[in-house]
C-alpha positions as CSV (number, residue, x, y, z in Angstrom):
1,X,-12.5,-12.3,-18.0
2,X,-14.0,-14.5,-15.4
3,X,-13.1,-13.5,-11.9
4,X,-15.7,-15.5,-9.9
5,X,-13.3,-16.9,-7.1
6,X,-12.0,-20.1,-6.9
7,X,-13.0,-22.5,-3.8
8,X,-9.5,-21.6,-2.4
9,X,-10.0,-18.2,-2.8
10,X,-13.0,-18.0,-1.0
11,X,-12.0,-20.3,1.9
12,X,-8.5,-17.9,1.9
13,X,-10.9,-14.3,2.0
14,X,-13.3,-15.8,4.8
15,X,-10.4,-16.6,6.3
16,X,-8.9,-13.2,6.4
17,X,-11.9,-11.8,7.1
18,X,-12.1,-13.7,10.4
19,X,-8.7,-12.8,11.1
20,X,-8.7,-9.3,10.5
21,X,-12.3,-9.0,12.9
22,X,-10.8,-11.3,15.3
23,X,-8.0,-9.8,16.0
24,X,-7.0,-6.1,14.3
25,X,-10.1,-4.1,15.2
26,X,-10.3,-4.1,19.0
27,X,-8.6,-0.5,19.7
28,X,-8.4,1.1,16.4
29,X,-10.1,4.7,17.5
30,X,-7.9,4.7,20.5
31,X,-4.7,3.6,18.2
32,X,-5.6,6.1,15.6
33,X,-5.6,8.9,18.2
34,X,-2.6,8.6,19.8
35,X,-1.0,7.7,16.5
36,X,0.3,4.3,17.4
37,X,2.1,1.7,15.4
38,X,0.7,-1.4,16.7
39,X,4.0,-3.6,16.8
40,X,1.8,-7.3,18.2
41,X,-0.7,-6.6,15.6
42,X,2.2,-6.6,13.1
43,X,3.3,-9.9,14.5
44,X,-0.1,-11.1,14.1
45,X,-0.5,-10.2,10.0
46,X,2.8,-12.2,9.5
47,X,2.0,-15.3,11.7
48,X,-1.2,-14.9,9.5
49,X,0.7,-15.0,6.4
50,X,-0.3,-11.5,5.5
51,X,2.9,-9.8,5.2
52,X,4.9,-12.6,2.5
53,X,1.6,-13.3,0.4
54,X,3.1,-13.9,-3.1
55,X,6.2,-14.9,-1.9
56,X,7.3,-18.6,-2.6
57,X,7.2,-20.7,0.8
58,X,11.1,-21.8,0.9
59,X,11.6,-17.9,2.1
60,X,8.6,-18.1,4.2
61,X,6.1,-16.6,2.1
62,X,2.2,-18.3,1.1
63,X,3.2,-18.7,-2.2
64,X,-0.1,-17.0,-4.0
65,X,-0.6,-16.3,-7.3
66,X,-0.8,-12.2,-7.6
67,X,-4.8,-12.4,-8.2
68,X,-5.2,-14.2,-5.1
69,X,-2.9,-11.9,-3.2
70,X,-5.3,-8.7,-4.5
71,X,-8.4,-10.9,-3.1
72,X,-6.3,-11.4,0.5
73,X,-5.7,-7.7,0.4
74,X,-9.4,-7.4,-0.5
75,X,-10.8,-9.2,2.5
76,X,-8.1,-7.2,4.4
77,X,-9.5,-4.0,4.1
78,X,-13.0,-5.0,3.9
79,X,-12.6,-7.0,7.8
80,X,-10.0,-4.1,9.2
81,X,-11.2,-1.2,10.4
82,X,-7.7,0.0,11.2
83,X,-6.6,2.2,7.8
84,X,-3.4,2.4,8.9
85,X,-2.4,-0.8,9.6
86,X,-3.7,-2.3,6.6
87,X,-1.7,0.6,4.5
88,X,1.4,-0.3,6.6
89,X,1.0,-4.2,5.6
90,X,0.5,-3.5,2.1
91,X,3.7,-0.8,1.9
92,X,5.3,-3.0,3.7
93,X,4.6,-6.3,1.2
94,X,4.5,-4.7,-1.9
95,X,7.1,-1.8,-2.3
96,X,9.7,-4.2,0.3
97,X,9.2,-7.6,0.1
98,X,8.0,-7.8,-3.3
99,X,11.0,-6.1,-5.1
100,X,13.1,-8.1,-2.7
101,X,11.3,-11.6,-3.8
102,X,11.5,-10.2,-7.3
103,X,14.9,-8.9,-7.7
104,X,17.2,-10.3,-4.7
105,X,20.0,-12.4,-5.4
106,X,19.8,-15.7,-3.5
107,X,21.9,-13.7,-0.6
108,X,19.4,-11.2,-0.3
109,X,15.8,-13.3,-0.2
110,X,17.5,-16.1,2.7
111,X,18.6,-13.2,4.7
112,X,15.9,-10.7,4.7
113,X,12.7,-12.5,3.4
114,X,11.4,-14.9,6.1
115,X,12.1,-11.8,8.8
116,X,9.7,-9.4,6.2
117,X,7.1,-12.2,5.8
118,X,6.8,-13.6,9.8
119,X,6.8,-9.8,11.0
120,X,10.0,-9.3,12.5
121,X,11.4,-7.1,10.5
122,X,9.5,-4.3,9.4
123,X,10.3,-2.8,6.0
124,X,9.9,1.0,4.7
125,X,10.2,2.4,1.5
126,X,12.7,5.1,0.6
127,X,11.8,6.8,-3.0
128,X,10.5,10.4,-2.5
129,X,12.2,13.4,-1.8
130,X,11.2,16.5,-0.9
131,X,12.9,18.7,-3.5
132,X,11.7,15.9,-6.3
133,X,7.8,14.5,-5.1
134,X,6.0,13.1,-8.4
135,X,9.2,13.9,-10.4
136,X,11.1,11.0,-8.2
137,X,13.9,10.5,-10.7
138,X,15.5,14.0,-10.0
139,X,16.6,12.7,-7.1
140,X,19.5,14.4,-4.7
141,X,20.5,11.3,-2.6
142,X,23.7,9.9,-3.9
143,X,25.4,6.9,-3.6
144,X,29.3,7.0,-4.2
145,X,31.6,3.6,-5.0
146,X,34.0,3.2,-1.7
147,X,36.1,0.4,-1.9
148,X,34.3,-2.7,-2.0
149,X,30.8,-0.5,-1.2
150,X,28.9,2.7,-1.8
151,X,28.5,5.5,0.3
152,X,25.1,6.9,0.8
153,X,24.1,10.7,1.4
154,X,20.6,11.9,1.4
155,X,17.4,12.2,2.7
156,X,14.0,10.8,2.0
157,X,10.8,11.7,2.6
158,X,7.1,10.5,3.5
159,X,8.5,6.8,3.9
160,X,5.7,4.1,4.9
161,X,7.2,2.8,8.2
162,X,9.9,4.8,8.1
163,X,10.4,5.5,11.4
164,X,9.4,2.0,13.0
165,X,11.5,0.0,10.3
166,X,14.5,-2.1,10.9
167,X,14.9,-2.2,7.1
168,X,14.9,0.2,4.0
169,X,15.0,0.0,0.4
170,X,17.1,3.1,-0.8
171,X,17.0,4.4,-4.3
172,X,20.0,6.3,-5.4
173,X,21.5,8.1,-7.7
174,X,24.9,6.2,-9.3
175,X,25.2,8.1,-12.4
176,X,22.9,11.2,-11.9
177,X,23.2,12.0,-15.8
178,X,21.5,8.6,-16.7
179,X,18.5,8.9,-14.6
180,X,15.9,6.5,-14.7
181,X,17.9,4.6,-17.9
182,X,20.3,3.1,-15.6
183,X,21.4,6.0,-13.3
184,X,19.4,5.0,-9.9
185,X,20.5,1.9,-7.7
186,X,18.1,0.5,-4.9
187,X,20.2,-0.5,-1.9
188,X,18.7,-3.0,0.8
189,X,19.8,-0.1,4.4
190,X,19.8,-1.9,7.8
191,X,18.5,1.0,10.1
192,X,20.9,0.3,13.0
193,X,23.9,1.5,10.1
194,X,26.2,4.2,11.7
195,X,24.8,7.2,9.9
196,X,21.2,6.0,9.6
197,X,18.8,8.0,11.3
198,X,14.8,8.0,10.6
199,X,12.9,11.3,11.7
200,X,10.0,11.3,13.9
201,X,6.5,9.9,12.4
202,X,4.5,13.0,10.3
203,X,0.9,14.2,11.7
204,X,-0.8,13.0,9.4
205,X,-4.6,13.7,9.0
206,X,-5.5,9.8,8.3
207,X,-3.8,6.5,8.3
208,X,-2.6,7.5,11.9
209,X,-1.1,3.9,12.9
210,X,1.0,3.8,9.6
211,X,4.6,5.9,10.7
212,X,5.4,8.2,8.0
213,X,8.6,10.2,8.3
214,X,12.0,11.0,6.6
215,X,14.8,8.6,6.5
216,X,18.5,10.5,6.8
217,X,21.2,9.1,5.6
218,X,24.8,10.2,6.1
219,X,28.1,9.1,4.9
220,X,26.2,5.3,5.4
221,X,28.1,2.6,4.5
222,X,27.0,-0.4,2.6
223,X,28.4,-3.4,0.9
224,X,28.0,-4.5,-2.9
225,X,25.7,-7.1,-1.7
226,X,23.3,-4.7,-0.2
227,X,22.8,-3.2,-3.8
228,X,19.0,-4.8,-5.2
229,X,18.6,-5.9,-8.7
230,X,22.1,-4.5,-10.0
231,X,23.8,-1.2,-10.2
232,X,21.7,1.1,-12.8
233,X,18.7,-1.0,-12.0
234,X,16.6,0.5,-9.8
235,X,14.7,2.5,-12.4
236,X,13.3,-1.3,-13.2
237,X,13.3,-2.2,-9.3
238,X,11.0,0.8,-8.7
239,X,8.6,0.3,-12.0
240,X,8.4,-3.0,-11.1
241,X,7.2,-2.5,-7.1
242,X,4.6,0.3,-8.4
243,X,3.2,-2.0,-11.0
244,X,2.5,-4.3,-7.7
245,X,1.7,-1.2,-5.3
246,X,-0.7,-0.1,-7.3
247,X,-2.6,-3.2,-8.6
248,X,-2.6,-4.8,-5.3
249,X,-2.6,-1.9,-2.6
250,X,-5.9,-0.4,-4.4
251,X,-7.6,-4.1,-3.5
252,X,-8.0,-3.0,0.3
253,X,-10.0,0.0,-1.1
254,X,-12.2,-2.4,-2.8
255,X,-12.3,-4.2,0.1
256,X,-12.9,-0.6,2.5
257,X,-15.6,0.7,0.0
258,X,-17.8,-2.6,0.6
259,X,-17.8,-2.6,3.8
260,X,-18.8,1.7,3.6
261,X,-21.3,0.4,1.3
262,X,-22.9,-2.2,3.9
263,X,-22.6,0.2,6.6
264,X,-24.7,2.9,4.9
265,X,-27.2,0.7,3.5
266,X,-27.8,-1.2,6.8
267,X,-28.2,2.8,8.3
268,X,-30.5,3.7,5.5
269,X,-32.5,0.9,6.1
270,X,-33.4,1.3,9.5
271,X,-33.2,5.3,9.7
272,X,-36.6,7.3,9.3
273,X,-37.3,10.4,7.6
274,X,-41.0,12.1,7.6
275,X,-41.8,8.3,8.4
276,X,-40.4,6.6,6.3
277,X,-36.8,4.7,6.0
278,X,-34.1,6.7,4.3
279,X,-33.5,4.2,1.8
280,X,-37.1,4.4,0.2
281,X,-35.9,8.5,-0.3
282,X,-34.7,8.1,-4.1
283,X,-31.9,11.3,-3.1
284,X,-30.4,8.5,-1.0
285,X,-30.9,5.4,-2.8
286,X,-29.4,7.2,-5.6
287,X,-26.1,7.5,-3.9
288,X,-26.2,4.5,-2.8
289,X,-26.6,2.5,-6.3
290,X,-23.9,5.2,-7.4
291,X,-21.7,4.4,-4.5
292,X,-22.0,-0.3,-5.7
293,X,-21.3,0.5,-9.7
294,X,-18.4,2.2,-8.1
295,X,-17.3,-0.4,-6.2
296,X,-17.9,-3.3,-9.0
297,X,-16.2,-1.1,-11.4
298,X,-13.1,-0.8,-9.2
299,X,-13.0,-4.5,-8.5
300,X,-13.2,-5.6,-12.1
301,X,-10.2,-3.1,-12.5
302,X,-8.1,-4.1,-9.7
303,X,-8.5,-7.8,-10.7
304,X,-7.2,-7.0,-14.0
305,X,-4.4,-5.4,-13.2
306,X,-3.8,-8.1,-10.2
307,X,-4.0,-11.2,-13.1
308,X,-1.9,-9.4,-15.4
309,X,0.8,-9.2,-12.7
310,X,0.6,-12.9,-12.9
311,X,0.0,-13.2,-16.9
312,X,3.5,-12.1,-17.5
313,X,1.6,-9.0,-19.7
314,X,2.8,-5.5,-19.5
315,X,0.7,-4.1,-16.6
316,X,1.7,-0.4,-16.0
317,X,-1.5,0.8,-17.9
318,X,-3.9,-1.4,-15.9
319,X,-2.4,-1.1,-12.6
320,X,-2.5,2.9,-13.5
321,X,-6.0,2.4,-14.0
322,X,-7.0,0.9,-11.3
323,X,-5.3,3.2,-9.1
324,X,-6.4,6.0,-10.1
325,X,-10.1,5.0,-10.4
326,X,-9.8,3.3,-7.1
327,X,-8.5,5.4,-5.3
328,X,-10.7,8.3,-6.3
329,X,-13.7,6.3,-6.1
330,X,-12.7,5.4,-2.5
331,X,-12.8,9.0,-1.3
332,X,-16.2,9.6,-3.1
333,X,-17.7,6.4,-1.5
334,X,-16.2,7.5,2.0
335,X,-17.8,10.7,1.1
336,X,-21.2,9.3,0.1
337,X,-21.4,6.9,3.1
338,X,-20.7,10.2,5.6
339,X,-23.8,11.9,4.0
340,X,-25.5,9.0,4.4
341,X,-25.1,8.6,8.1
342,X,-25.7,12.5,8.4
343,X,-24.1,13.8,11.6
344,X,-23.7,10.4,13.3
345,X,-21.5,9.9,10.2
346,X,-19.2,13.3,11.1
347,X,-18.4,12.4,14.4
348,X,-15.0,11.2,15.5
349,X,-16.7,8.3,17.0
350,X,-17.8,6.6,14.1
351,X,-15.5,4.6,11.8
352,X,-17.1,6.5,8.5
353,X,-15.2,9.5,9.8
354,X,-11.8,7.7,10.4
355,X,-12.4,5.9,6.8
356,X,-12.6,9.1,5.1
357,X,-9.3,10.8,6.9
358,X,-7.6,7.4,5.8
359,X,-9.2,7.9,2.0
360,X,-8.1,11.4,1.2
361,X,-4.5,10.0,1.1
362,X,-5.0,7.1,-1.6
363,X,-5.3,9.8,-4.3
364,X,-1.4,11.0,-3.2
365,X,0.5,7.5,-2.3
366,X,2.1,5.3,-5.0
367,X,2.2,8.2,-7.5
368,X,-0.9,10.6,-7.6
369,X,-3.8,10.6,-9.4
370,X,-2.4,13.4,-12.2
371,X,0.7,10.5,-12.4
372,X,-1.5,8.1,-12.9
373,X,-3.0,9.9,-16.2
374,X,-0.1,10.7,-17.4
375,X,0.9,7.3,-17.8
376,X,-2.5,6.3,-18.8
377,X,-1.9,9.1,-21.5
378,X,1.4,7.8,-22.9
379,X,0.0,4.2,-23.4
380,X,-2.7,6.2,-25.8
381,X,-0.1,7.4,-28.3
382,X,1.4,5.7,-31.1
């Protein structure tokens, strides 16, 4: 496959790039300290077209093909140096607004989509419980028929945004004996509905601008048109987001490891040892070839998985692949590039430091990396 980029594409990462220097960096340390959700940032990534990438432009979206979508997402994470709010974009995009775009009725996509895609509405994700982690189908939030509605009790865990967002995508158990096969329900939860409560944001070791929390929901009351892709469908909804999360999320890694890369290479180049610059000290420029077949490796993976997303092909194996070697190859390379810098790299003043707090999560999110090879696995046998 030939993934050099098209004129378009390059004019749309350069673009990105810009933005994301221009405009997202300027008080990341200070925001990642006092764990702050940066609400006219937000703004920003939608006026910027960040937040509605692959959706079509009649619900105010850019309209990209999802290849070029991984190469925005790319450039995002290689011009932002703020972890967090790049992982709160792409949670927000690709396990909300995508499975909204994707599986909304015509109700659905005018009513919430140009809000997700211009940044007023911020959208969380509500999938994991604390009882249930990996094993997310076990699920103990419930959703009961009432009238012309359901009902929802439960409580959810470690949601993306959860405790900034205006909206939520609830998964729910309809027919508990069922499970995944057409037992679970997504429902599209307004936050301000009576019963509705999100918990206060986690302290988390990394990705400190991105609020993670629980969502609570009891004895909340929805209507049959806040149900997503069909009662019994969520099981598809779900699949279907994580085939985007994780072929498209792990695309701001690739974009994070080059600019590590740069960063320690630039160091190396200038930094002397016994007279001489680090990088002529084979120990060092070891890791540092190690740390660029790492990161050509991942992008040849990720944009993969990103074109068959837009193929029409089956993707769950490739997008399992590329999250799972992207991910891990992320937290070696933040690794590598703190060696590199030495102590200057182990200070809390230096980004390499923040980049490897925001790493050691991407092995956990959108399904860890033993989830990822157990899929890998079942695509190996007959």
């Amino acid at each position: 496959m030939d993934f050099t980029h098209s004129e378009e594409q390059r004019a749309l990462r350069e673009a990105v790039v810009g933005f994301a220097r221009r405009e997202l960096n300027d008080g990341a340390a200070e925001r990642d300290r006092a764990r702050t959700f940066p609400r006219d940032l937000w703004s920003k990534c939608g006026a910027m077209g960040l937040l509605g990438l692959p959706v079509p432009e009649v619900w105010g979206g850019r309209g990209l093909d999802p290849l070029s979508t991984a190469v925005a997402l790319e450039a995002l994470g290689y011009g932002c140096r703020d972890g967090g709010l790049a992982f709160s974009v792409c949670a927000h995009l690709l396990g909300c607004v995508v499975p909204v775009w994707k599986h909304g009725t015509e109700y659905q996509k005018e009513r919430y989509l140009p809000g997700m895609c211009d940044g007023s509405t911020v959208a969380a994700h509500g999938m994991t419980e604390s009882s249930s982690g990996s094993d997310a189908f076990t699920m103990a939030t419930a959703a009961r028929r009432d009238g012309d509605g359901f009902v929802l009790n439960g409580t959810k865990q470690f949601a993306s945004n959860g405790p900034v967002a205006d909206l939520a995508i609830v998964y729910a158990a309809t027919d508990p004996e069922r499970g995944f096969h057409g037992g679970i329900t997504a429902f599209l939860v307004e936050t301000d509905a009576t019963g509705f409560s999100a918990g206060q944001a986690l302290d988390t070791m990394g990705l400190r601008s991105c609020p993670i929390g629980e969502l609570v929901l009891d004895e909340v009351r929805v209507p049959e048109d806040a149900v997503l892709g069909g009662v019994g469908a969520g099981g598809v909804v779900f699949a279907d987001s994580m085939n985007w999360e994780r072929a498209c999320l792990v695309a701001s890694h690739v974009g994070t490891m080059q600019r590590l890369i740069e960063e320690a290479t630039a160091y190396a180049r200038t930094r002397r040892s016994g007279g001489r610059p680090l990088l002529e000290l084979q120990a060092v420029a070891h890791r540092l070839a190690d740390m660029k077949v790492r990161l050509e490796a991942a992008r040849l993976l990720t944009y993969r998985a990103a074109s068959r997303l837009g193929e029409g092909f089956g993707a769950t194996a490739d997008a399992a692949m590329a999250k799972l070697f992207t991910s891990e190859s992320l937290v070696r390379t933040a690794t590598d590039a703190m060696r590199v810098l030495g102590g200057y790299g182990y200070t809390a003043e230096h980004d390499v430091e923040r980049a490897l707090r925001d790493a050691m999560a991407s092995t956990v999110y959108s399904g860890t990396s033993d989830v990822q090879r157990n899929i890998i696995a079942r695509w190996l046998t007959p």
